[in-house]
N, C-alpha and C positions, 0 to 999 in steps of 0.2 A: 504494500500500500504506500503510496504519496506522503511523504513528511507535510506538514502544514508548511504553508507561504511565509509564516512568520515565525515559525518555532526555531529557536538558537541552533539545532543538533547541525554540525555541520557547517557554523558559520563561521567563520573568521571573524568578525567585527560584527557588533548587532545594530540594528537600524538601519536604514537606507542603502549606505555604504555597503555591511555586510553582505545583503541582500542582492549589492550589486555585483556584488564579487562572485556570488553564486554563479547569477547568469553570466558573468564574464568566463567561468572555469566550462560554461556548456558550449559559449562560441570558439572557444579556441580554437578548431578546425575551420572558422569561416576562412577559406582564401582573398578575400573582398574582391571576387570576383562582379560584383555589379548583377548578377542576374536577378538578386532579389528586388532591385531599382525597378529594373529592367521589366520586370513582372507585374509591379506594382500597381491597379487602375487609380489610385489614389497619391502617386509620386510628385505630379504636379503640383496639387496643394501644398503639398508636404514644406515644413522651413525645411528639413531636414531629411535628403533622404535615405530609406533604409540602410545601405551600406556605412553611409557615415554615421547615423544613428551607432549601428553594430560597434563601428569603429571606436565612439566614442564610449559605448559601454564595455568594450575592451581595454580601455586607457583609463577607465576607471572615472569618467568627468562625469561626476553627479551631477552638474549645474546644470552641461549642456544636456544631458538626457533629459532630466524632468522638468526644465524650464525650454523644452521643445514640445510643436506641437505632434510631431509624426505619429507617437503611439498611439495618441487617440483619433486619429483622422485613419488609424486602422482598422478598415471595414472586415477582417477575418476570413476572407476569400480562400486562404491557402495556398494561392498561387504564388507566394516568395515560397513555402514549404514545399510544394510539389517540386519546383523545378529545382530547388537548390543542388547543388555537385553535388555537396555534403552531407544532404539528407539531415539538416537541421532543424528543430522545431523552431521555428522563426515566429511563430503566426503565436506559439505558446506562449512565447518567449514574452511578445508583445504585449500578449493580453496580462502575465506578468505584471510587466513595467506600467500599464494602467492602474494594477491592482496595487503595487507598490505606492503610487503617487495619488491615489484615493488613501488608501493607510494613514499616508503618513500628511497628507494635505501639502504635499511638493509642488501639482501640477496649477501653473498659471492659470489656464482653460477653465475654469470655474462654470462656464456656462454649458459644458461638455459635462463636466460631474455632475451638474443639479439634473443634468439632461439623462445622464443614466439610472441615477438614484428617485428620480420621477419615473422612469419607466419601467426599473425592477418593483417600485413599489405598485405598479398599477398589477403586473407580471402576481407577482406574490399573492394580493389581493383579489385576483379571478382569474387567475390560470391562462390568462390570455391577455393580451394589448389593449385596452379598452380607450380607443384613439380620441375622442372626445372627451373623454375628465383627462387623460392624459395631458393633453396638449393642454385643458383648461388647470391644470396643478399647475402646472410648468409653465406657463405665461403668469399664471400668480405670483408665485416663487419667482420670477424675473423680476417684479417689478417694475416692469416698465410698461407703463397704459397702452404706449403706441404698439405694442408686438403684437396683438393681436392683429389690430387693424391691417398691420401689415403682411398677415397671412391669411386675412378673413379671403381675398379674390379664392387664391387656393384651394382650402376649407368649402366654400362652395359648387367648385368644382367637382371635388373629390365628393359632396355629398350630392351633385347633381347626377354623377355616374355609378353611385351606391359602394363606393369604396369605402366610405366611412357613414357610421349611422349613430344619431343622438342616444340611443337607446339600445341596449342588445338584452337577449334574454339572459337572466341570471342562471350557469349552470354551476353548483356546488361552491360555493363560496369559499377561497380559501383553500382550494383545493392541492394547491400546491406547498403548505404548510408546511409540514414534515420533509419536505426534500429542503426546501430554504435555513431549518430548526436544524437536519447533520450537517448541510456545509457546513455553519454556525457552530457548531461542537465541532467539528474537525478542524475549523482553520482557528478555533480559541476560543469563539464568542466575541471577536472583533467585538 
């Protein structure tokens, strides 16, 4: 079984750093070959792209890793994992360094965090996406009056062609409880 994300066993250093050092000991086979770039549908947004990203969690530069946007503009495609020479979990790696920089409250991106933690919590509470209170938590939690407005064209769009509905039926409330309750025991009780 999986050691937790946070548990000491195994660390060199605890915190961040440690943490980082972990994921440095798995890249060590990257050749920085570029194909994970290269693969990437999300490299153009990126300030940073994967390689360098890698490169810098290889040299150890906590600033630059968690005060970039790359890992979170990581959509989980797999496609830097499928083609790597290496056969490196890349895409794990990454989702990692999210998980690290939520922990530890590193990541600048704030609006990318509320954006996840709005949408695990809709996830948790009906076993499914419930895209209307979602979006309505989460422009709440923004605080900013105009976000709405500015995605209301959208919004009616997507309710014009029934991709998203005001209302859906309640099936089992909660359903997904007990799976969210062991990650929580296994990774500590964050």
């Amino acid at each position: 079984m999986k050691q937790s994300l946070f548990s000491k066993e195994g660390q060199t250093e605890s915190g961040p750093a440690g943490l980082l050092q972990d994921l440095s000991r798995e890249l060590r086979a990257c050749i920085q070959c570029g194909t994970c770039t290269g693969s990437c549908p999300n490299a153009a947004a990126m300030d940073m792209t994967p390689r360098q990203l890698w490169r810098c969690v290889l040299t150890n530069r906590i600033e630059a890793v968690f005060f970039s946007r790359t890992f979170s503009l990581c959509s989980s495609c797999y496609c830097c994992t499928l083609r790597c020479p290496r056969e490196l979990p890349l895409t794990e790696i990454m989702a990692r360094l999210k998980q690290i920089s939520l922990f530890y409250g590193l990541h600048k991106e704030k609006r990318s965090d509320l954006f996840y933690h709005c949408f695990l919590d809709s996830v948790r509470r009906h076993g499914r996406i419930r895209e209307s209170e979602f979006m309505m938590i989460f422009f709440w939690q923004m605080k900013n009056p105009w976000l709405p407005v500015q995605y209301s064209s959208l919004g009616w769009q997507l309710m014009k062609r029934g991709k998203i509905h005001l209302t859906l039926p309640v099936r089992g409330e909660r359903i997904l409880e007990p799976l969210f309750q062991a990650v929580e025991r296994i990774e500590g009780g964050k």
